[in-house]
C-alpha positions as CSV (number, residue, x, y, z in Angstrom):
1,X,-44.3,-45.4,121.1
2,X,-42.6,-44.7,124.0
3,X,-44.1,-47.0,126.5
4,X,-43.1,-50.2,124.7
5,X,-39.3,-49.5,124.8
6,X,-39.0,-50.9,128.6
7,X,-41.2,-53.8,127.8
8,X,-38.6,-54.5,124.8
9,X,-35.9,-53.9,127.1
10,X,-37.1,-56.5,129.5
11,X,-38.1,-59.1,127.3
12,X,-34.4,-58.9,125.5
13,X,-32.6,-58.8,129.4
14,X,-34.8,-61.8,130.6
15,X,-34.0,-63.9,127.2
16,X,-30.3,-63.2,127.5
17,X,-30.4,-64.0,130.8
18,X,-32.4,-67.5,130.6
19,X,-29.4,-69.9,130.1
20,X,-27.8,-68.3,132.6
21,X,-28.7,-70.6,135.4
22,X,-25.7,-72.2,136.3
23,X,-22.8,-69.6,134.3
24,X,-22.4,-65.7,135.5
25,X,-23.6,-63.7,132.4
26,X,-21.3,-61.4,130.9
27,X,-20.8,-58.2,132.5
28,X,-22.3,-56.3,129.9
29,X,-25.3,-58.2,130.2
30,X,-25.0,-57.8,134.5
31,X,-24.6,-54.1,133.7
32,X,-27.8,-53.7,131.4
33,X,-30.4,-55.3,133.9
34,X,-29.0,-52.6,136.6
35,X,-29.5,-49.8,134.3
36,X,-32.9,-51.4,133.3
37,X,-33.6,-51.5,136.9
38,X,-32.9,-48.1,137.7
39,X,-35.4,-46.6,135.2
40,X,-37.6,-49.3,134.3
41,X,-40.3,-47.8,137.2
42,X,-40.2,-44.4,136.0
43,X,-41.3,-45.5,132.7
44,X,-43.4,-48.0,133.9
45,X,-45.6,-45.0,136.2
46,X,-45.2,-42.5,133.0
47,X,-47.0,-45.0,130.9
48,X,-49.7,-46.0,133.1
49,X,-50.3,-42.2,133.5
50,X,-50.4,-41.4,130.0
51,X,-52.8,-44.7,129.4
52,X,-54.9,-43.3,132.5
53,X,-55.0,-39.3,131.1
54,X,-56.3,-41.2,127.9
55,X,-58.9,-43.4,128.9
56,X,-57.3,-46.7,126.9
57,X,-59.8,-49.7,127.3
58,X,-57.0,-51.4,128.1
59,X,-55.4,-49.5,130.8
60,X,-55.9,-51.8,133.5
61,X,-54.5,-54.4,132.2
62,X,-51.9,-52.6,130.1
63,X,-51.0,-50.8,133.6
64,X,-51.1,-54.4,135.4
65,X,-48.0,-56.0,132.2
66,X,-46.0,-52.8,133.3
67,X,-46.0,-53.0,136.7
68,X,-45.2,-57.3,136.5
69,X,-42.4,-55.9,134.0
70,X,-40.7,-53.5,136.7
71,X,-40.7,-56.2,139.1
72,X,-39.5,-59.1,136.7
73,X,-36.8,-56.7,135.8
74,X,-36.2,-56.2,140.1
75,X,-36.0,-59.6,140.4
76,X,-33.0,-59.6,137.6
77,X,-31.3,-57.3,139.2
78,X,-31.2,-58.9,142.5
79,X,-30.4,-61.9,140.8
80,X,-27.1,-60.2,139.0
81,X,-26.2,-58.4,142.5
82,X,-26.3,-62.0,143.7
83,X,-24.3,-63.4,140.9
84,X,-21.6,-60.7,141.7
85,X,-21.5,-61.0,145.1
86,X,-20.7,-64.8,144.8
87,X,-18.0,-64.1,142.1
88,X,-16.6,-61.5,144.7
89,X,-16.1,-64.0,147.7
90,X,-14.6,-66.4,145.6
């Protein structure tokens, strides 16, 4: 199903991330979230569509995880964009 892949996504980025506290993550891993990031609200406003159209009993809370999800993943990213920034001025 197509509306789990971002919440996979997401969970994955913010477990590689964790221990990242005090080292700058791979640039891989800094690339990844900023892709994430970039798409993670159009497939987070396509699945609460779909689970609106369909009348889940769910959807308001299903539409509530996605929406937490595209601003979790936000937050990564501006985290990251930090992390380079500070690696840049060094």
């Amino acid at each position: 199903m197509r509306p789990k892949m971002p919440v996979i996504i997401g969970l994955l980025l913010a477990a590689s991330v964790a221990g990242c506290a005090h080292s700058r993550p791979p640039g891989s891993v800094v690339q990844a979230i900023h892709t994430v990031n970039r798409y993670a609200p159009e497939y987070v406003a396509e699945a609460n569509k779909a689970l609106e159209k369909t009348n889940h009993s769910d959807a308001e809370r299903l539409c509530g995880i996605g929406e937490r999800l595209a601003d979790a993943i936000y937050a990564l990213d501006r985290w990251a964009a930090k992390q380079e920034a500070a690696d840049e001025s060094r």
